[in-house]
N, C-alpha and C positions, 0 to 999 in steps of 0.2 A: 521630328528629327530631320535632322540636315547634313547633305557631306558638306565638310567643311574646306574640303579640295585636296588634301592632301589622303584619302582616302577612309580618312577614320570619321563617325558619327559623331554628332552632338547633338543632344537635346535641346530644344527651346529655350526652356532654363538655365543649363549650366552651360559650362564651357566646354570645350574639346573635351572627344571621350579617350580621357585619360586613364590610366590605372585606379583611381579611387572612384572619381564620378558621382560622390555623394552631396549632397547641399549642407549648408554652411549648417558648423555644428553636429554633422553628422557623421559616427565614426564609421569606416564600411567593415573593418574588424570587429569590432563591438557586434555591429548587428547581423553579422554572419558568427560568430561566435552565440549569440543569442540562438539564431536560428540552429545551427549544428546542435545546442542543449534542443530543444525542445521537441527537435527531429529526431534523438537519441530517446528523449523520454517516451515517444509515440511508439517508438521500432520497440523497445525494451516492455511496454505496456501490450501492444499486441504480442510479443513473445508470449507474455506472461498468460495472457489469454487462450492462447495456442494451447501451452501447457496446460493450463487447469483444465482446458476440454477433453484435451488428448492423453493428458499423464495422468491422467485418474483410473486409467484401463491395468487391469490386474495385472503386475508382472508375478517375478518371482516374491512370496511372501505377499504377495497385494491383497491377494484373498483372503489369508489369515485375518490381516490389519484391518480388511474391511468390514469384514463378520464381526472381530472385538467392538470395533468401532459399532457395527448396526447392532450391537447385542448393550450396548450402553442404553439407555432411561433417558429420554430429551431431559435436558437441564431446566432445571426451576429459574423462571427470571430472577435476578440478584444484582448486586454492583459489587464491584472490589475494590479493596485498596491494591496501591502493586504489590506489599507481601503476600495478599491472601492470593492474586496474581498469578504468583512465582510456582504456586503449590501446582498447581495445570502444566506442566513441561513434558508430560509424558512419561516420565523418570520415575517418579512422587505417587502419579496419578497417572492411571491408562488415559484419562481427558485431556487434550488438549485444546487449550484457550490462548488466545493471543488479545492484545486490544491495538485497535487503529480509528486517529482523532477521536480518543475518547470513548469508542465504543469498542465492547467484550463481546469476542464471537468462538463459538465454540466449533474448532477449527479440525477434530477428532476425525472423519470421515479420511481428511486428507495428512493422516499422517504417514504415509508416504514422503510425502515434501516437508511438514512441519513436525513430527519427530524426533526423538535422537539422531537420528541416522539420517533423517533427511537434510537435502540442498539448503533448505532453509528453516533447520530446525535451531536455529539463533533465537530464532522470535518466540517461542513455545514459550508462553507463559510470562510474555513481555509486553512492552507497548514498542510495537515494530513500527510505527511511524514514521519515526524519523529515519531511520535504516530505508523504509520502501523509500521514502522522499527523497533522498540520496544516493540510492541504488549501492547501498553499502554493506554488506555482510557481513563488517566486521562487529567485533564486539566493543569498538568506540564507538561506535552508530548507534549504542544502549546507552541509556541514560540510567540508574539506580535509583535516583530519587525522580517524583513526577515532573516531567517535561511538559513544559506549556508551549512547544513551538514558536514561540515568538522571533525567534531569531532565522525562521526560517523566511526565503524571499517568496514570493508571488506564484512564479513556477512551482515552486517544491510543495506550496499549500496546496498547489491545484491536482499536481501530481496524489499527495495526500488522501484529497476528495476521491481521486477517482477507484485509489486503494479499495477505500471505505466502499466505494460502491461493486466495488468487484466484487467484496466479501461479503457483503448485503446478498447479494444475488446468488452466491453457493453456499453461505455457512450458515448455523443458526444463531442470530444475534441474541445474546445472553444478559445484558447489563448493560450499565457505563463504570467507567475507571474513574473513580473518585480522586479529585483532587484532594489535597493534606487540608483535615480538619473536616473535610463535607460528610454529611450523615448520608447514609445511606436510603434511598427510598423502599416504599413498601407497595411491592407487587400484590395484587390478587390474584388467587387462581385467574377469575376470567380474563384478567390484562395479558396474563402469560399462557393463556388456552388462545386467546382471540390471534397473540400475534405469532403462533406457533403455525395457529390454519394460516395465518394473509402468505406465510414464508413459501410455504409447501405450494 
């Protein structure tokens, strides 16, 4: 870097440090708009970790919800399609299940938050994927037929990944979400004894 005399900096490379300052081809909106997304996905990601450590503490009715929940039978490993899916909402079924990239987690402990009644009980019995990827609540963030993501960019897959890892580490993985036409596979006890111990 060098003053250039008139009191403002310049770099080596470029010219006078102007208002943009970026190298040829490079937009400085673009990559400050890139960075603002992915600074938002982090801040939003650690919220959410916040929460699942701290908002699992019994409020009013927590206790009820969580004794239902511990008085449930671990789930037998299985896959679904999304109708069979849909039947886990909490509503239907005191079980709740949701799926994220593909995989079915049985989400019941934390119905509090995935619930009727809960912040994020959109996803009950959904494939919330694309909603967490989006940070979207609504119910266009649901897709009805199976979503293959593809249309999703780079961020939002990674965003996705890390979904799926959050829920790995506090829920019990139950299956995967069968794409249209895929058979279902066949669990053994010991596949779904073996991965019940690695969870706990």
């Amino acid at each position: 870097m060098a003053d250039d005399g008139d009191g403002r900096l310049r770099t080596e490379g470029g010219s006078g440090g102007g208002r943009g300052g970026g190298g040829a081809g490079e937009s400085p909106v673009g990559s400050g708009m890139l960075l603002i997304a992915g600074l938002l996905a982090l801040g939003l990601l650690a919220a959410y970790r916040l929460y699942l450590r701290w908002g699992t503490r019994s409020g009013p009715g927590g206790a009820a919800r969580q004794s239902q929940a511990a008085a449930l039978p671990r789930m037998k490993r299985r896959d679904f399609s999304l109708e069979q899916l849909r039947e886990f909402d909490g509503t239907r079924n005191p079980r709740i299940l949701l799926a994220v990239n593909g995989k079915v987690f049985d989400v019941t402990k934390g119905s509090k938050f995935y619930g009727p009644e809960g912040p994020y009980g959109i996803f009950a019995g959904r494939d919330a994927s694309r909603g967490l990827a989006t940070f979207c609540l609504d119910k266009d963030a649901l897709r009805d037929e199976y979503d293959d993501l593809s249309d999703l960019n780079a961020v939002q897959m990674e965003s996705v990944r890390e979904w799926e890892m959050q829920f790995k580490e506090k829920y019990d993985y139950v299956g995967r979400l069968l794409k249209p036409g895929e058979e279902p596979s066949e669990y053994t006890d010991e596949e779904d004894t073996k991965d019940h111990t690695k969870q706990e």
